[in-house]
C-alpha positions as CSV (number, residue, x, y, z in Angstrom):
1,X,-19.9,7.7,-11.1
2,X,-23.0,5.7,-10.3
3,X,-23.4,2.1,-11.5
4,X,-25.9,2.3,-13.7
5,X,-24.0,5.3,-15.4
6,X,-20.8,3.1,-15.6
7,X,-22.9,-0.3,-17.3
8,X,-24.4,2.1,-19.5
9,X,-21.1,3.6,-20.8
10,X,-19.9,-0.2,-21.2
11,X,-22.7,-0.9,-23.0
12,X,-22.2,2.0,-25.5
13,X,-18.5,1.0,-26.3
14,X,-19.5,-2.8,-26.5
15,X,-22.3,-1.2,-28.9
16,X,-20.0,0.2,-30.7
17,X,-17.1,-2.1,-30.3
18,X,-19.9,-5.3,-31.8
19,X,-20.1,-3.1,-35.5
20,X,-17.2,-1.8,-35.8
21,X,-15.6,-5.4,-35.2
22,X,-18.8,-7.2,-37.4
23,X,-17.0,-7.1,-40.6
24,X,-13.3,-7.3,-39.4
25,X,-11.3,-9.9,-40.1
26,X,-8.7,-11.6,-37.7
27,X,-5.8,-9.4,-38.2
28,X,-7.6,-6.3,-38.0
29,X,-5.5,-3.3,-36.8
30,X,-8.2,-2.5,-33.7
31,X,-8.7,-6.6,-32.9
32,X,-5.9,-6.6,-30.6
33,X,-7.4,-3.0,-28.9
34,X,-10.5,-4.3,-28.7
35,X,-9.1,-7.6,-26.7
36,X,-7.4,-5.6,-24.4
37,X,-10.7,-3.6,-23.5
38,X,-12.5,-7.0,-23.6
39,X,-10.6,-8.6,-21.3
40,X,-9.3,-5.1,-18.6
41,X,-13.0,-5.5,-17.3
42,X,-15.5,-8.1,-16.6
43,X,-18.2,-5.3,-16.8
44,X,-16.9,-4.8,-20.5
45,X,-17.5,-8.8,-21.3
46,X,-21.1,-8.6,-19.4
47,X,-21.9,-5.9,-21.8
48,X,-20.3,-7.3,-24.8
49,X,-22.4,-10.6,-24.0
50,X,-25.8,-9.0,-23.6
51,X,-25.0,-6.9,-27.1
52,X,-24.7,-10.5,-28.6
53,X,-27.8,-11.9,-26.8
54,X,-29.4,-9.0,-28.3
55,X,-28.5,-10.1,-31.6
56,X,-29.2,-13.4,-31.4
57,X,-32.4,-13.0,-30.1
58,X,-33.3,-12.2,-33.6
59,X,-32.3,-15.7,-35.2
60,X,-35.0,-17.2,-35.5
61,X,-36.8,-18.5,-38.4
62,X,-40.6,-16.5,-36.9
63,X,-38.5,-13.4,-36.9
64,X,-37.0,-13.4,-40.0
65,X,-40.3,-14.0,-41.7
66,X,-41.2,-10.4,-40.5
67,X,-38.5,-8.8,-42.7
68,X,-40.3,-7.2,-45.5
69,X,-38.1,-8.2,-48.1
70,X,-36.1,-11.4,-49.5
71,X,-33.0,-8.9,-49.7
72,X,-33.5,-7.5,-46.2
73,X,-33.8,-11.3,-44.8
74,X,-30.3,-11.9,-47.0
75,X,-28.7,-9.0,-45.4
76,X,-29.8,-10.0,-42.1
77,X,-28.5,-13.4,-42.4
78,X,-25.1,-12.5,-43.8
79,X,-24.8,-10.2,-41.0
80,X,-26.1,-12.8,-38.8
81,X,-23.4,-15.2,-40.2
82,X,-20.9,-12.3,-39.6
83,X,-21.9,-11.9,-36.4
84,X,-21.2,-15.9,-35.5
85,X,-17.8,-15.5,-37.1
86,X,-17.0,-12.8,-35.3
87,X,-17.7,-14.4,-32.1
88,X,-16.7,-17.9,-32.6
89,X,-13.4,-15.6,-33.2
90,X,-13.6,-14.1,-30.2
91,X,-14.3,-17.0,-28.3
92,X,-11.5,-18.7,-29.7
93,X,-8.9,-15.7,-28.7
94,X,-10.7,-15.7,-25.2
95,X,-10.5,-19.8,-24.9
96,X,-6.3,-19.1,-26.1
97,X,-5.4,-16.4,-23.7
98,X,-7.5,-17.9,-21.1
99,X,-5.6,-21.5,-21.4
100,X,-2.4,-19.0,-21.8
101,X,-2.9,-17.3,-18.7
102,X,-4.0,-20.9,-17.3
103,X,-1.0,-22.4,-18.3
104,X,1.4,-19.4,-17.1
105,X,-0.1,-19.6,-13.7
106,X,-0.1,-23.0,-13.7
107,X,3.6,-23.0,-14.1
108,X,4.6,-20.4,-11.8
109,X,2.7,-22.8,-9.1
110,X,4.5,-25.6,-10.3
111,X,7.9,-23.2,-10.0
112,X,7.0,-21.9,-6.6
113,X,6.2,-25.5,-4.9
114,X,8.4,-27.3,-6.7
115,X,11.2,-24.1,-4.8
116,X,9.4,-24.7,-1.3
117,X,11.8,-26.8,1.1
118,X,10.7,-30.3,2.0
119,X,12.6,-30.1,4.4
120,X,15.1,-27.5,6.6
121,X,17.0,-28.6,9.7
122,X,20.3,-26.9,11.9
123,X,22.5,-29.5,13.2
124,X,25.2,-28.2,15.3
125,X,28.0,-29.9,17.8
126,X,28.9,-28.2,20.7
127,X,32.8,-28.2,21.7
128,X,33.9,-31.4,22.7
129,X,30.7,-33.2,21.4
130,X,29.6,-35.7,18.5
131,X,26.0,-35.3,17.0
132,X,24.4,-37.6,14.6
133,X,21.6,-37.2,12.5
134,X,19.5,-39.3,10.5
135,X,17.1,-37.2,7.4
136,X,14.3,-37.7,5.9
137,X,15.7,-39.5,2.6
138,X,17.5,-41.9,5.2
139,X,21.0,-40.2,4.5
140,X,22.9,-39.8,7.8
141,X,25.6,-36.8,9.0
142,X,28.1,-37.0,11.5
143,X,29.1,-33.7,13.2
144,X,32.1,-33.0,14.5
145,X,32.6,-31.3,17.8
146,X,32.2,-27.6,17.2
147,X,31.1,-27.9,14.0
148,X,27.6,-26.6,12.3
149,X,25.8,-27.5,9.2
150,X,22.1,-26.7,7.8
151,X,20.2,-29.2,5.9
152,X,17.6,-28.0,3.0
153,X,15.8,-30.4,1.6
154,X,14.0,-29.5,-1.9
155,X,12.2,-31.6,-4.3
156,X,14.8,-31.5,-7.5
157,X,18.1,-31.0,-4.9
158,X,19.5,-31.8,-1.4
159,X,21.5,-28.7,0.3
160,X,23.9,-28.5,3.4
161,X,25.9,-25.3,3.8
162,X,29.1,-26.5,6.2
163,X,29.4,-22.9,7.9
164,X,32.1,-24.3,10.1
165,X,34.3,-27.7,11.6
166,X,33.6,-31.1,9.9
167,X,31.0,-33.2,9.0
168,X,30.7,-36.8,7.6
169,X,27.7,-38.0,5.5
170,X,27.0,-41.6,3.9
171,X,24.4,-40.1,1.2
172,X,21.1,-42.7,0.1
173,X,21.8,-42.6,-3.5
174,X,18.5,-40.5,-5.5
175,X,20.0,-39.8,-9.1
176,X,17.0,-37.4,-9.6
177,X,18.1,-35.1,-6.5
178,X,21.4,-34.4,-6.1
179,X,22.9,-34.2,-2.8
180,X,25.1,-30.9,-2.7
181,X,27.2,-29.6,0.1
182,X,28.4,-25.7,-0.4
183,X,31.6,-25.8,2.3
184,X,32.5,-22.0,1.4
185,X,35.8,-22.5,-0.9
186,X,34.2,-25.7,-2.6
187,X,31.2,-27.4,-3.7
188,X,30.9,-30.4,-3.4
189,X,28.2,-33.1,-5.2
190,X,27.1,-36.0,-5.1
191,X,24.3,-38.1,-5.8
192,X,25.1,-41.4,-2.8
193,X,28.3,-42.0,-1.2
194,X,30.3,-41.8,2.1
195,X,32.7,-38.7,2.3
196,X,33.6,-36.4,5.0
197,X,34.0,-32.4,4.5
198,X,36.5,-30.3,6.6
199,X,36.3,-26.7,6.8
200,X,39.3,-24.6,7.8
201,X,40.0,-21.1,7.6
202,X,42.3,-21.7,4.6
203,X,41.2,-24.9,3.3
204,X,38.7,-27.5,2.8
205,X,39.2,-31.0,2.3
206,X,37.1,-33.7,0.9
207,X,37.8,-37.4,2.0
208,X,35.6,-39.8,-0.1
209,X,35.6,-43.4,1.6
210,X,33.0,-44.7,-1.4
211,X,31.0,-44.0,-3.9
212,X,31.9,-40.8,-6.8
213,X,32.4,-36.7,-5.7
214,X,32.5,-33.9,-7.4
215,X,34.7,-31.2,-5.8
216,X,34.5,-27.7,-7.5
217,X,36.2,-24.5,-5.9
218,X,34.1,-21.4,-5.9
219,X,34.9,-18.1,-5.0
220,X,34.8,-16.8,-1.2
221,X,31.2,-15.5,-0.9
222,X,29.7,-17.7,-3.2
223,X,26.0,-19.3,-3.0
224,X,24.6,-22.1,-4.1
225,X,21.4,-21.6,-5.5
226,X,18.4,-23.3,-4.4
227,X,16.3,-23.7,-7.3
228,X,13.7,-26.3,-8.2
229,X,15.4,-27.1,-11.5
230,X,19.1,-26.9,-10.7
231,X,21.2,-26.1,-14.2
232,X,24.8,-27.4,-14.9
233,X,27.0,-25.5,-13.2
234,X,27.5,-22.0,-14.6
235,X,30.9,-20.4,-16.0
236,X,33.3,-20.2,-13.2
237,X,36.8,-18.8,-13.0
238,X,38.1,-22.3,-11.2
239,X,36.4,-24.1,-13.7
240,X,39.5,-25.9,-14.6
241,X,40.2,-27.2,-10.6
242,X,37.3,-29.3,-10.6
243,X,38.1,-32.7,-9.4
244,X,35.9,-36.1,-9.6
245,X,37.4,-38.0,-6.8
246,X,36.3,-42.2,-5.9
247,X,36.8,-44.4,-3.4
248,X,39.6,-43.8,-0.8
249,X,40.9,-40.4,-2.9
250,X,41.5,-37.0,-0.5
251,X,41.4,-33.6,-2.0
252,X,42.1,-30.0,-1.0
253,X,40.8,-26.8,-2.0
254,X,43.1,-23.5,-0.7
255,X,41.5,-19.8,-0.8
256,X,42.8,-19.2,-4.6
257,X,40.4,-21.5,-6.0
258,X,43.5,-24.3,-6.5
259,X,42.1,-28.1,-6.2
260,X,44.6,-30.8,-5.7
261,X,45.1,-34.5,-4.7
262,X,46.5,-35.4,-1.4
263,X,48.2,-38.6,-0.7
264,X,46.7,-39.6,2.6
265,X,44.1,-42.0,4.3
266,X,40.2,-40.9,3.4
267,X,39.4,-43.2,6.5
268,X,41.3,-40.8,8.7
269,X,38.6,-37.9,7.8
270,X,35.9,-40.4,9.4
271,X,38.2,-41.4,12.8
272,X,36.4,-38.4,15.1
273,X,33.1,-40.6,14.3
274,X,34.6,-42.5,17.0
275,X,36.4,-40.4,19.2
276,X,39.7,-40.1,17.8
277,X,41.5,-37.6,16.6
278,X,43.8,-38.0,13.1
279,X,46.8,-35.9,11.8
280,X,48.8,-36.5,8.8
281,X,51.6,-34.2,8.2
282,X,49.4,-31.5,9.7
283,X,50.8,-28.0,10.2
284,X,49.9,-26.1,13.5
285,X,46.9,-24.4,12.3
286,X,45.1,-27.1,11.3
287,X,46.7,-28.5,14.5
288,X,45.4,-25.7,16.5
289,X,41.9,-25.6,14.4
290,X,41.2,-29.2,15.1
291,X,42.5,-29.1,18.8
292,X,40.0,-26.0,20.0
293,X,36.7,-28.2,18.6
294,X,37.3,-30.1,21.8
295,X,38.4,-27.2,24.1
296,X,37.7,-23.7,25.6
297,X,39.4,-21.4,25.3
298,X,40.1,-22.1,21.5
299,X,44.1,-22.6,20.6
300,X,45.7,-20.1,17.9
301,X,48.8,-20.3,16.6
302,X,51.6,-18.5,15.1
303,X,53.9,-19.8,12.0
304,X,56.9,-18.9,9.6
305,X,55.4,-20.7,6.5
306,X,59.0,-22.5,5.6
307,X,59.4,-23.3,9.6
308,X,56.2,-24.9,10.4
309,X,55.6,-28.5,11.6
310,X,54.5,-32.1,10.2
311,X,52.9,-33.8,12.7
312,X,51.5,-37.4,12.1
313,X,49.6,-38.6,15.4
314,X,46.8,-40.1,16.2
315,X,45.0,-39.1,19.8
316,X,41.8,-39.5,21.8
317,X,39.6,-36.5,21.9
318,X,39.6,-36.7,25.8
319,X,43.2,-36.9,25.7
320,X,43.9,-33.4,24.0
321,X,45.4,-31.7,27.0
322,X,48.0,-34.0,27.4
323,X,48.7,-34.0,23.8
324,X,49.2,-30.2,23.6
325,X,51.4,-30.9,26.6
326,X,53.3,-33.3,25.1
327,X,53.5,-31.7,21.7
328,X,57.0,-29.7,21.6
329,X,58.4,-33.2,22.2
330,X,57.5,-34.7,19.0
331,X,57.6,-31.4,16.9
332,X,59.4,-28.8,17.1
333,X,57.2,-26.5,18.2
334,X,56.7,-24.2,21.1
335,X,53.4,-24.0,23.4
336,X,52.6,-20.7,24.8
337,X,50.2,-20.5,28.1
338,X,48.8,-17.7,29.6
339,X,46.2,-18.7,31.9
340,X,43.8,-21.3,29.5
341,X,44.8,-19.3,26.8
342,X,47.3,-21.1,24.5
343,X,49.4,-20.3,21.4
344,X,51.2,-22.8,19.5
345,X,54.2,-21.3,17.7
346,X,56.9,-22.8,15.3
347,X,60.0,-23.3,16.7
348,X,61.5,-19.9,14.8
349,X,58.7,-18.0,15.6
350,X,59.5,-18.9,19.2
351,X,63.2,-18.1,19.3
352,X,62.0,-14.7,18.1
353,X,60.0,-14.0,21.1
């Protein structure tokens, strides 16, 4: 269909659209029709216009004085007033969904940049090493030797997902952008404080040396959501297990969503800042865990739940082979080589081999 065909059809309908819509009021049952066509085409609103123009063209005081009659000049000019009503109506319904539409797209921009990362940094440890790192806000991590974390920053909410080891962070306080770390089995928020996160495979703890945490277990496989206008957190099964802990307080979460106090040192979370390594009644996995951030192969180990050990020692990191050397001496533990491999076993565990 040729051009001139098509603005000749709109014309005809926007004929035909201006009297059937002349003497209609606002709620008439084809108004909301005759939007949609108005506004599906901007042929149809050309044509609609120049129908108008057309009609105007004929308000004029030299024109009216070339009706023949009084009556014909006061039929003209209520139709002429009709006319105006009409379109100041249609104006006004243009003007509203125009600011609508405006205002819709307005706020999906405002959505989408206000959900674009300020910023977005991987900071990883190899084994055996210490990394520090300073962001943008002026918050600092520490990361633990073989140990990973990513940063998101966003402009209503600060991420870090802890995919594995330990990490320490001493948060600039922003009450306006919470500073949330998502450490698989717990999320953890804040808003500025020093605490340290350690990830195991069956745990995570959370030692806060200042400052106010929030620690709330999630479910394995959980995501926190980066959104631009973060909502109170929704319905959760472990609801109940949320902790707030403050200064010097240590907590655990386990894989069944269980949260609990711990009576030991936060400072100890923070000693690997300096080289040291810190146990506290630790059993051999976390023993083992901790031990193969700072060594290759890594270390596994083996326990009967009701036989495993407490150790409580405190150890260079460039001492750890001597350590594992010396370790069935001050527990009663077994150490299995073969080649660099190693196991650690409880002692029961070892009588059965």
């Amino acid at each position: 269909m040729s051009n001139l065909t098509l603005k000749r059809t709109a014309r005809q309908a926007a004929i035909r659209w201006f009297v059937l819509m002349q003497d209609a009021d606002i709620e008439h049952p084809q108004r909301s029709t005759f939007e949609h066509w108005l506004l599906s085409d901007p042929a149809h609103q050309q044509a609609y216009n120049e129908v108008c123009s057309l009609w105007e063209d004929l308000d004029s005081p030299a024109q009216l004085a070339h009706l023949e009659s009084a009556m014909q000049q006061k039929t003209f000019i209520e139709k002429t007033e009709r006319s105006q009503k009409i379109r100041s109506t249609i104006n006004r319904t243009i003007s509203v969904i125009f600011v609508a539409v405006i205002g819709t797209l307005g706020y999906l921009g405002y959505e989408h940049v206000q959900a674009e990362p300020t910023m977005h940094l991987v900071a990883s440890a190899e084994i055996g090493q210490i990394r520090s790192q300073i962001l943008e806000d002026g918050s600092k991590i520490m990361v633990n030797a073989n140990s990973d974390v990513e940063v998101t920053y966003y402009r209503k909410q600060r991420i870090v997902k802890l995919n594995r080891g330990e990490v320490s962070f001493d948060v600039t306080k922003n009450p306006d952008r919470p500073f949330i770390v998502d450490s698989g089995l717990a999320k953890v928020t804040v808003l500025g404080t020093r605490f340290a996160v350690n990830r195991f495979k069956s745990k995570v703890r959370v030692s806060v040396d200042h400052g106010t945490v929030r620690v709330e277990p999630q479910q394995p496989g959980t995501t926190i959501t980066e959104t631009a206008n973060p909502t109170p957190t929704a319905a959760n099964k472990h609801a109940d297990q949320v902790l707030t802990l403050r200064n010097n307080e240590v907590a655990e979460i386990n894989q069944h969503g269980q949260a609990s106090r711990v009576k030991r040192a936060a400072a100890d979370a923070f000693s690997f800042e300096y080289g040291t390594i810190t146990f506290d009644g630790a059993g051999l996995e976390e023993i083992a865990e901790t031990l193969s951030r700072y060594r290759q192969p890594p270390i596994s180990a083996q326990v009967v739940t009701a036989q495993d050990a407490s150790v409580t020692a405190v150890i260079q990191a460039k001492n750890v082979e001597r350590f594992i050397k010396e370790l069935p001496i001050i527990a009663p533990v077994q150490v299995k080589r073969s080649g660099q491999d190693i196991v650690l076993l409880s002692q029961a565990t070892g009588k059965k081999k």
